[in-house]
C-alpha positions, 0 to 999 in steps of 0.5 A: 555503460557509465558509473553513471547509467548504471547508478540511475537505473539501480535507482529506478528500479528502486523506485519501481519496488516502492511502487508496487509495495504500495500499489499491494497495500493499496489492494489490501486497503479495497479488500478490507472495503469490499469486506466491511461491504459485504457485513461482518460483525460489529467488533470486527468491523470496527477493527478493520475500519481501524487498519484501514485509516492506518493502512490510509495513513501508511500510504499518504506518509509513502508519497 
């Protein structure tokens, strides 16, 4: 194989980790939802609506 090739797939498996770290945090983000769905108490409820929007705002910034 060329420089080349070997260069090009060196960056789609890059490419590949991002993806899947984000595909992880976006599990996270619906974990959380399921949470909040199920009841918790209030103060706590409000924190993780919190990490959500930040998690949502991580993950847009990655695209």
């Amino acid at each position: 194989m060329s420089r080349f090739h070997l260069i090009k797939i060196a960056l789609l498996i890059v490419i590949l980790a991002e993806e899947i770290r984000n595909a992880r945090n976006y599990k996270k983000v619906i974990v959380k939802l399921s949470e909040i769905k199920k009841g918790i108490d209030t103060p706590q409820k409000i924190n993780t609506l919190r990490e959500i929007r930040k998690n949502q705002i991580d993950f847009l910034k990655t695209l």
